[in-house]
N, C-alpha and C positions, 0 to 999 in steps of 0.2 A: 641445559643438557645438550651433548651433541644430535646432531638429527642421525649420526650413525649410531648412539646410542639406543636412541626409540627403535632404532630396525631392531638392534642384538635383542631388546627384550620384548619386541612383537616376534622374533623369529624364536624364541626360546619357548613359544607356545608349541611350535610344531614338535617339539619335545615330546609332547603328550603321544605320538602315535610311535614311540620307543619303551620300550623294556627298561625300568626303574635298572636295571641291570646292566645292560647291556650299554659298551664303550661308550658309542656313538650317542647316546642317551645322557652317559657322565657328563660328555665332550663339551655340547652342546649345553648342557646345565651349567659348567664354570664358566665359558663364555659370557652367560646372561648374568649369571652372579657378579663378572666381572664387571660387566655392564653396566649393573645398579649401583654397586661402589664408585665407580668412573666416575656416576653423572653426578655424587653429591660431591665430587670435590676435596680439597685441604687434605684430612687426616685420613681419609677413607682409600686415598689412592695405592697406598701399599696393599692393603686388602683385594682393591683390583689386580695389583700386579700380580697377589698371589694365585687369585682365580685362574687368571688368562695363562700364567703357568702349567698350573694343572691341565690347563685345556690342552697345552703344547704336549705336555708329555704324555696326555692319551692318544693325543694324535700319532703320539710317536709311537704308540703302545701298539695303535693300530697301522701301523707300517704304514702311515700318512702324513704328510709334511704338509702343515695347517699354513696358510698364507694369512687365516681371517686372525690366528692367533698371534702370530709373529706382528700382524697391522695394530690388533690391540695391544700388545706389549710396548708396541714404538709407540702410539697413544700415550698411553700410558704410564712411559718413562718420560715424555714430552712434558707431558703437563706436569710431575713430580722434578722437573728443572734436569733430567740425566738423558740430555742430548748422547751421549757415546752411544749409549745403550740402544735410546730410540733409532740413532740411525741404522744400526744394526738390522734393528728388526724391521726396520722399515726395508733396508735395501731388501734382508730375505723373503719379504714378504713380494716384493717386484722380483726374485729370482724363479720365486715358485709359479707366480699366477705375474706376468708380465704385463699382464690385461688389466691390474688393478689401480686405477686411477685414484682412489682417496690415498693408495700407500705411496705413489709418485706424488701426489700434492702435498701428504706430510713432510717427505723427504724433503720436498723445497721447502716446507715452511722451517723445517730445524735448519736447514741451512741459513736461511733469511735471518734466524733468530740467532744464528750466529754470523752474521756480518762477512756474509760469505755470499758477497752481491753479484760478482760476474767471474766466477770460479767455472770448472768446466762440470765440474759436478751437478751443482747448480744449472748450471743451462740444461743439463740432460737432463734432470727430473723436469723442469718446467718444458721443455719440448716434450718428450714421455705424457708429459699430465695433461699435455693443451691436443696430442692427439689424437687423444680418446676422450676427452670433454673440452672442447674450444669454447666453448661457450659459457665456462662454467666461470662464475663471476671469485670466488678464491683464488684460485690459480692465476687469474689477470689480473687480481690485485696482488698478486706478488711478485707476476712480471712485473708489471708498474714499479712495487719498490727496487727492485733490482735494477733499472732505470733512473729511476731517482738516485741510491744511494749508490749506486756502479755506475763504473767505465769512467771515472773522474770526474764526476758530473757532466759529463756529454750527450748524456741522453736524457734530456730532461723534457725536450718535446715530443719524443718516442711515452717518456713517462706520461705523460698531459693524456696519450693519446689511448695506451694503456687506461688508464682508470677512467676517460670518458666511456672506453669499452664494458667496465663494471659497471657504470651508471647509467646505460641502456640497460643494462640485464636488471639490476637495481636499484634505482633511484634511491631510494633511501640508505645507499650504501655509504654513513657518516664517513668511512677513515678514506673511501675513493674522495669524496667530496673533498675535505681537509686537505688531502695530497695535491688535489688537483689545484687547493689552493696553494697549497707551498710552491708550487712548482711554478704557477703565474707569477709568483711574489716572488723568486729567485730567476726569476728570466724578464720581471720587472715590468709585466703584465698588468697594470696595480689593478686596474676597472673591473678587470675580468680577474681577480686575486679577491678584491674586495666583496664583489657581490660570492663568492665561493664561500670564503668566511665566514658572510651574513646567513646566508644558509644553515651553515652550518650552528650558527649561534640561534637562531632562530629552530632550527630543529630539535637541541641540546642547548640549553638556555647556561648549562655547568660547564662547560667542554670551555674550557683553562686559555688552552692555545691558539685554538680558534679567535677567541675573545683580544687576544694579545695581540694575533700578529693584525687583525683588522683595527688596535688602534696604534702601532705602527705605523701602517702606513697613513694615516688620516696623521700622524705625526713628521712622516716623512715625505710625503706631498707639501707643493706648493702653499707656506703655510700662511693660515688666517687665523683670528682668533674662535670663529667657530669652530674648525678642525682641530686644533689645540683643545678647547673644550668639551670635545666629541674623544679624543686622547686623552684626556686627563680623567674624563669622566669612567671609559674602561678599564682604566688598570686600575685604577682606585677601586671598582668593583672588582677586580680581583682581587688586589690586596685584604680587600673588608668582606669580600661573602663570599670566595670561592679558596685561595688559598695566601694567607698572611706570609706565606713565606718563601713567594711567588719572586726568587733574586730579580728575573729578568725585567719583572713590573716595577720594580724597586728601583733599579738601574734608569730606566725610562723616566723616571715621576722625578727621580733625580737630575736627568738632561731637563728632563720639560722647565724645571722651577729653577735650575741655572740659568737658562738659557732663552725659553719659550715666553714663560708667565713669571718671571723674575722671583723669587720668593726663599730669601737665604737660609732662614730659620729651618723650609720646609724641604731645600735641597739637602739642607746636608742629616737633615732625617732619614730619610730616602739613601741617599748612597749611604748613611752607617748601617742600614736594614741588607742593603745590599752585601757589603762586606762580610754582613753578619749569616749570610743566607747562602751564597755564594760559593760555590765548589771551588779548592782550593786553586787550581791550576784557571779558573776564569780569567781570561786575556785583560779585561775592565779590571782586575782589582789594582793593578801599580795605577794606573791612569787615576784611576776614581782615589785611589791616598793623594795621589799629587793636587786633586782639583777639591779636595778636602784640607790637604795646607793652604792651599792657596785661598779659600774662602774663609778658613777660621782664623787667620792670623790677622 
């Protein structure tokens, strides 16, 4: 549940000192109703959407222009996958009450969620949202990806330094941690990439990519056969207990047994899992046909 959800339905208590009657009473009741729909998620969300409507139009009823309504409606539409919408009400909700910080961190998160990483839009809700909560650990993890995934990849030790910002505030913040791995591991940091990952595997024993990219590099480091068998040993447990149809683990166990731990039969197992797995436009799949003729012939 979101933790602005528990305020809407701790604050729908104060209901009780209104008139069954009376607007502000209604107002305040769809709100909380909306609320409760919100936090169960999937099917329930249109039933929020309808609540938080109604709140809108009492506000309107009562010649009041609702910021809390307009912030639940972007909510709302967010999590129901209708970005237009949400932004909408998110900007109105920053027109009304300019002071509202969760409606400027949503704005960036729909923007984020649309790959709208260093757009100018984008910088103004994350400015807006960092100066009225700078400290607040969401907003600096989504500076961070706007670093990471903007400005060309230029800013990747600005990123590092972003999400080390979230991990003072929260330590246990898994996606800062992870990121913070990616970003060692593409600036080629491996020590300080690899203990990141561990963490993070060690936190979340399931967490997929984590698990991947630490045996990566114990693949792509100066190799021995312990590291190779410290790689082989991970993606195999992805392929076997986390997800069988894991392309990129596929692709890997396929280099490995070409090339690492020799093993014909089980290379070209591995890259046909891969082909089979594989998102069409993957850059590896002409390569990996060509090193499949060449091994089967």
């Amino acid at each position: 549940m979101h933790n602005s959800v528990r305020f809407i339905l701790i604050f729908a208590i104060c209901t009780s000192a209104y008139s069954a009657d009376s607007l502000l009473y209604q107002y305040r009741l769809k709100l909380a109703e909306g609320g409760q729909f919100l936090s169960r998620g999937g099917n329930d969300i249109p039933s929020a959407l309808a609540r938080f409507s109604m709140a809108n139009k009492i506000a309107a009823d009562m010649n009041m222009e609702s910021a809390d309504a307009h912030f639940w409606l972007a909510l709302a539409n967010s999590d129901y996958g209708q970005d237009i919408p949400a932004i909408q009400h998110a900007k109105k909700a920053t027109q009304i009450n300019p002071q509202y910080a969760n409606a400027w961190i949503l704005l960036a998160q729909i923007y984020v969620k649309q790959k709208k990483f260093d757009t100018d839009e984008t910088e103004n809700a994350i400015r807006e949202a960092m100066k009225l909560q700078p400290n607040d650990a969401t907003i600096l993890f989504i500076r961070g990806l706007t670093f990471y995934y903007g400005y060309n990849g230029n800013r990747k030790d600005d990123a590092i330094r972003a999400f080390q910002e979230v991990l003072k505030i929260n330590p246990n913040h898994l996606p800062a941690l992870f990121y913070l791995g990616l970003c060692c591991f593409d600036l080629k940091y491996m020590s300080n990439a690899i203990s990141h990952f561990h963490k993070v595997v060690e936190q979340e024993p399931r967490h997929t990519e984590a698990r991947f990219y630490y045996a990566v590099i114990y693949r792509q480091q100066p190799i021995t056969p312990q590291k190779i068998d410290i790689a082989e040993q991970q993606f195999l447990l992805i392929i076997d207990k986390l997800d069988p149809n894991h392309a990129e683990s596929h692709l890997q166990l396929g280099h490995l047994y070409q090339f690492d731990k020799p093993n014909r039969e089980k290379s070209i197992l591995h890259y046909r899992r891969f082909l089979e797995t594989a998102p069409l436009e993957h850059q590896w799949i002409p390569i990996v046909n060509q090193y499949l003729t060449g091994i089967t012939q």
